[in-house]
C-alpha positions as CSV (number, residue, x, y, z in Angstrom):
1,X,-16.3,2.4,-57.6
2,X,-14.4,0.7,-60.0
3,X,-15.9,-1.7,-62.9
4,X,-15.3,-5.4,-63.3
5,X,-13.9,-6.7,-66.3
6,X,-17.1,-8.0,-67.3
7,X,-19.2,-4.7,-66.9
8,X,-16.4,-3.3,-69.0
9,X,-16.7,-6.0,-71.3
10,X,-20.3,-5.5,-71.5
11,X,-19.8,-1.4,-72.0
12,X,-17.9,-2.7,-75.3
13,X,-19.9,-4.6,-76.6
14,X,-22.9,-2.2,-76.5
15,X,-20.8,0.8,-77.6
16,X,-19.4,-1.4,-80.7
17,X,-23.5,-2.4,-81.6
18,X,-24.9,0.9,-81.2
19,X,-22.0,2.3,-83.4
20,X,-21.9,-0.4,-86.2
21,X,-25.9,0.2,-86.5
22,X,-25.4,4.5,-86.8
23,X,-27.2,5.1,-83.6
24,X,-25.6,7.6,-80.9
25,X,-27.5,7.1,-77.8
26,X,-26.4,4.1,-75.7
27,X,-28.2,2.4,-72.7
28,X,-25.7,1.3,-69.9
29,X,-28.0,0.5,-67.0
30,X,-30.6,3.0,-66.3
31,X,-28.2,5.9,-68.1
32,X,-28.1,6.6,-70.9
33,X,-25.6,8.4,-72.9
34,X,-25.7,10.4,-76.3
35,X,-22.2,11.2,-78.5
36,X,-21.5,13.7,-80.8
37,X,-20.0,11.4,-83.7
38,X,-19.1,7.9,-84.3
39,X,-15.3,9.4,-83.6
40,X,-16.3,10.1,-79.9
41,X,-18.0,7.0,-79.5
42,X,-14.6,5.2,-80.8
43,X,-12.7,7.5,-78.1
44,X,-14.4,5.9,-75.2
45,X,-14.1,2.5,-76.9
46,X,-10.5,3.2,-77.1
47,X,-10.4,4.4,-73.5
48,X,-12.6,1.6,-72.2
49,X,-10.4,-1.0,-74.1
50,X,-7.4,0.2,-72.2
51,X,-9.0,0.3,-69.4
52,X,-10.0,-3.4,-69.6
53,X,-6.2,-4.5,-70.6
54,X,-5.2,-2.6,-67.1
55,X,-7.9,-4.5,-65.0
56,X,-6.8,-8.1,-66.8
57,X,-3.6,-7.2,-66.4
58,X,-2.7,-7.2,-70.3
59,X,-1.6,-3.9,-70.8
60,X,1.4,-3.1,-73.2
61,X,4.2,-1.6,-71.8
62,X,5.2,1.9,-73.7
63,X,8.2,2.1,-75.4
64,X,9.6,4.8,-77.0
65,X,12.0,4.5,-80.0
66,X,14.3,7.6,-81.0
67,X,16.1,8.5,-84.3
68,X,19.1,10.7,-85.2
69,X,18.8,11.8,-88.1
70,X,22.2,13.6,-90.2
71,X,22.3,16.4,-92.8
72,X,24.4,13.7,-94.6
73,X,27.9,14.1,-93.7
74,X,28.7,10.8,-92.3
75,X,31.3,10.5,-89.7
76,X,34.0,13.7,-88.9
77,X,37.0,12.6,-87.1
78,X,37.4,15.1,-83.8
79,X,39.7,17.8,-84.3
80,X,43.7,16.4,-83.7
81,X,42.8,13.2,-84.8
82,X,43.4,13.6,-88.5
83,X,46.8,11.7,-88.9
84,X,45.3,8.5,-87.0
């Protein structure tokens, strides 16, 4: 079953409480849930921020940007073209 925006909210906000006071077990409910390290816990706050932009409906679009890179020799004329 898939969450409401505000149970994910509310997943956020004790995820973001339990890490800024240094403890790794976390109450959602009537589970609870222990992590590893403060970098898992900021995984899943990643993932449940995403997740929360895709039910609002504010989710960036990817782009991806490319760059060509030359060795520095600027532009060669093709071959037969020299007297242009």
């Amino acid at each position: 079953m898939a969450m409401t925006a505000d149970q994910i909210q509310a997943r956020i906000d004790t995820l973001q409480a339990a890490r800024d006071s240094g403890v790794l077990m976390v109450r959602h409910g009537l589970d609870y849930v222990t992590y590893k390290s403060t970098v898992e816990m900021d995984q899943t706050l990643k993932r449940l921020k995403a997740q929360l932009a895709a039910v609002l409906g504010t989710a960036k679009p990817r782009v991806n940007y490319t760059v060509q890179k030359t060795k520095g020799y600027g532009f060669r004329r093709p071959f037969g073209f020299d007297d242009v």
